[in-house]
C-alpha positions as CSV (number, residue, x, y, z in Angstrom):
1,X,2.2,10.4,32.2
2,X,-0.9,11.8,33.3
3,X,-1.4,14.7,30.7
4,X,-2.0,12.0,28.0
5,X,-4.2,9.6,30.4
6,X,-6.5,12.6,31.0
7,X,-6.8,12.9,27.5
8,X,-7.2,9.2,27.4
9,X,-10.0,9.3,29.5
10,X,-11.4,12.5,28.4
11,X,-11.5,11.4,24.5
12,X,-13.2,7.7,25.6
13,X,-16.1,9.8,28.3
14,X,-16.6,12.3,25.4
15,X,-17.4,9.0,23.2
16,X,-19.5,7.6,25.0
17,X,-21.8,10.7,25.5
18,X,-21.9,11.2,21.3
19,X,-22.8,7.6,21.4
20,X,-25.5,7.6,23.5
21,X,-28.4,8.1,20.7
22,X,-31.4,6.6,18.8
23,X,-31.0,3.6,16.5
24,X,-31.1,5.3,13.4
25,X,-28.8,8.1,14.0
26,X,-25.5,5.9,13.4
27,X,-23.3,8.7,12.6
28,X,-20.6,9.4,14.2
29,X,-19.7,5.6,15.4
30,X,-17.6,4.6,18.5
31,X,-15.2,2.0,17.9
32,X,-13.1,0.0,20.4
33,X,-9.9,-2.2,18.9
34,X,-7.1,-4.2,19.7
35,X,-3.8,-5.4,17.6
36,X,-0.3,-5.4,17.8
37,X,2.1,-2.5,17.1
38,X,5.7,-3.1,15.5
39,X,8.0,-0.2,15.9
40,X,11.6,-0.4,14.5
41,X,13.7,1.5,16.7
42,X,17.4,1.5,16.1
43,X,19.1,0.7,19.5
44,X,20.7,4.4,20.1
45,X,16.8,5.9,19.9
46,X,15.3,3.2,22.3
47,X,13.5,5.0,24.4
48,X,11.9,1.9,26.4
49,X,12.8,-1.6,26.3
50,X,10.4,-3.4,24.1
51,X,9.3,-1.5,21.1
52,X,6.7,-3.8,19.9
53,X,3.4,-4.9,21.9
54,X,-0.3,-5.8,22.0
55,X,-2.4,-2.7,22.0
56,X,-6.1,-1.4,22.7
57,X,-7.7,1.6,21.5
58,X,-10.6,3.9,21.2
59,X,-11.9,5.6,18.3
60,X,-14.7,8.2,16.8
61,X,-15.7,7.6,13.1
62,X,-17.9,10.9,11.9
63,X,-18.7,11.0,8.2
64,X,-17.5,14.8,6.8
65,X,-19.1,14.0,3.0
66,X,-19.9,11.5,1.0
67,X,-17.6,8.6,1.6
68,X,-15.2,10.8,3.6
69,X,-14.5,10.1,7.5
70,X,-13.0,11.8,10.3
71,X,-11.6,9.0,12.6
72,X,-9.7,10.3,15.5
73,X,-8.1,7.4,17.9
74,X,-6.0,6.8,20.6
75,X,-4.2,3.2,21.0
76,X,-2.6,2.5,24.3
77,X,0.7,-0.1,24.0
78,X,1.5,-2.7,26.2
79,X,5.5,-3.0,26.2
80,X,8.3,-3.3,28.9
81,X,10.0,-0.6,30.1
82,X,7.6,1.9,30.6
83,X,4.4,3.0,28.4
84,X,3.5,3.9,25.3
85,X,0.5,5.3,23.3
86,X,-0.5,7.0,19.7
87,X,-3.0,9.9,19.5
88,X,-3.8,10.3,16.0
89,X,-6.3,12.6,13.7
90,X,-7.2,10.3,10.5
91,X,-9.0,10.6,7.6
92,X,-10.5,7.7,4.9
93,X,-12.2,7.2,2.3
94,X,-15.0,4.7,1.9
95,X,-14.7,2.5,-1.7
96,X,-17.9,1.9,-3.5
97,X,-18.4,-2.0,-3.2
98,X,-21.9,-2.5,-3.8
99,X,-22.5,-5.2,-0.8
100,X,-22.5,-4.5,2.7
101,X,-18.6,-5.3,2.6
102,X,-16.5,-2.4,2.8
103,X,-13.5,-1.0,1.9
104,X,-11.3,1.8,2.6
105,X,-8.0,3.9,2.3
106,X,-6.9,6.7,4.4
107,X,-3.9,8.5,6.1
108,X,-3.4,10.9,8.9
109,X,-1.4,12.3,11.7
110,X,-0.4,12.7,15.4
111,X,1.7,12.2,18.4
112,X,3.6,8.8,19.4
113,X,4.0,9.0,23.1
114,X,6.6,7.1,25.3
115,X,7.4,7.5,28.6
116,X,10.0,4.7,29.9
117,X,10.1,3.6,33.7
118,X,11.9,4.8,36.2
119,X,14.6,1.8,36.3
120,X,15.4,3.3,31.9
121,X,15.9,6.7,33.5
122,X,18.2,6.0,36.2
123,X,20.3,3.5,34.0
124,X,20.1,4.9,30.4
125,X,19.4,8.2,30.5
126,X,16.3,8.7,28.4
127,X,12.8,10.8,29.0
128,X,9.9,10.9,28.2
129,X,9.3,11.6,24.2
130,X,6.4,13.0,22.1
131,X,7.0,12.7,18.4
132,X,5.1,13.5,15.6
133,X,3.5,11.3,13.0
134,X,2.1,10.5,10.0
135,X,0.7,7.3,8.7
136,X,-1.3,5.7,6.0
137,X,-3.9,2.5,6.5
138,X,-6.1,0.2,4.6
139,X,-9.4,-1.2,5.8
140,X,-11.9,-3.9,5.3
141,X,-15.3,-4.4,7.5
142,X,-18.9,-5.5,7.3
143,X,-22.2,-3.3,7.5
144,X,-24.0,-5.3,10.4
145,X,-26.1,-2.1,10.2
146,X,-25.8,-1.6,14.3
147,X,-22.3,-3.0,14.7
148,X,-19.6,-3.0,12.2
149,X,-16.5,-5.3,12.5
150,X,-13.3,-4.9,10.6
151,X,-9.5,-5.1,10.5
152,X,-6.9,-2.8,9.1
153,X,-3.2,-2.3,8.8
154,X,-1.7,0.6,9.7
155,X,1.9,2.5,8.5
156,X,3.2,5.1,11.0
157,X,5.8,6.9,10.0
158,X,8.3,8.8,12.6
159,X,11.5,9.2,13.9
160,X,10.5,5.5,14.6
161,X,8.6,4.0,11.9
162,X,6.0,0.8,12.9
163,X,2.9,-1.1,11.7
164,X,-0.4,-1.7,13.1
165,X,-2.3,-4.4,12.4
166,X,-5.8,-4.6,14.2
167,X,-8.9,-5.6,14.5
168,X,-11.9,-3.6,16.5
169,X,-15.9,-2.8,16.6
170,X,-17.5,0.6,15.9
171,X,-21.1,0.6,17.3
C-alpha cells in the first residue's frame, strides 16, 4: 500500500514542479481527471469486493514530435473492499482538425494495482496483486490555449479487462 502512494505522491509533486512555468511554455501539460472505471472480474479472480468505481487521476502530457505525446498517469479507484489504482505509460496521436477542437488515438501500458482490506484477507484468502496492462483510448478536447478540457474512453486490457470513461483538465 504505501509503495504505490509514494509513487502517487511523488509523480503528482514532480508535476507540479514541471508545471510551474511562464505562459508561453505550455509543453509538457499537467492534467487532473475524474471518471468511472468498469472492470469485469470473473468471481474466482475477485480480488476486492467492488470492481467498478468513480476514480481521480493525475497526468503529464509532453509532446515527443509532431502530433505525438507522452502521457504518463496514475488514476486512483474508489471501490469497496480495499483499494485500487492504475499507473500507466501512454502514448497518442494528435489528428489534424483544423479548429481549436481536437482529436486523438493512442494506446499504452502499465500496472493495475489492488490491494483488498484486511476483512477480504482474513475471509477469502486473496493479496495484494500487481498486473500488467495494456490499453487503447480515444480522445476529444478543446484548445482554450491555457487550459484544455476533454473527455476520453479508455480500454484496459488484463487478466481483468475494464473501461474508463473520463473527463479531466490539463493546464
Amino acid at each position: 500500500m504505501r509503495q504505490p502512494m509514494r509513487l502517487l505522491i511523488l509523480l503528482g509533486v514532480a508535476m507540479l514542479v514541471v508545471g510551474v512555468q511562464p505562459a508561453a511554455a505550455r509543453d509538457p501539460w499537467i492534467g487532473v481527471r475524474v471518471g468511472f472505471y468498469d472492470f469485469k472480474f470473473p468471481d474466482a479472480d475477485r480480488v476486492i469486493e467492488d470492481d467498478s468505481g468513480a476514480s481521480i487521476g493525475i497526468e503529464l502530457l509532453a509532446r515527443i514530435a509532431h502530433r505525438i505525446y507522452f502521457n504518463p498517469n496514475v488514476d486512483y479507484v474508489f471501490v469497496d473492499g480495499g483499494k485500487e489504482a492504475t499507473f500507466n505509460a501512454d502514448f497518442h496521436y494528435d489528428f489534424p482538425t483544423h479548429s481549436r477542437t481536437m482529436l486523438w488515438l493512442g494506446a499504452g501500458a502499465g500496472i493495475h494495482w489492488q490491494d483488498p482490506n484486511d476483512d477480504l484477507r482474513f475471509r477469502r484468502g486473496v493479496e495484494t496483486e500487481t498486473d500488467p496492462l495494456v490499453n487503447v483510448f480515444v480522445g476529444v478536447g478543446y484548445n482554450g490555449h491555457r487550459v484544455i478540457p476533454y473527455a476520453q474512453a479508455k480500454y484496459v486490457a488484463s487478466k481483468n479487462p475494464g473501461v474508463q470513461l473520463m473527463a479531466g483538465l490539463r493546464f
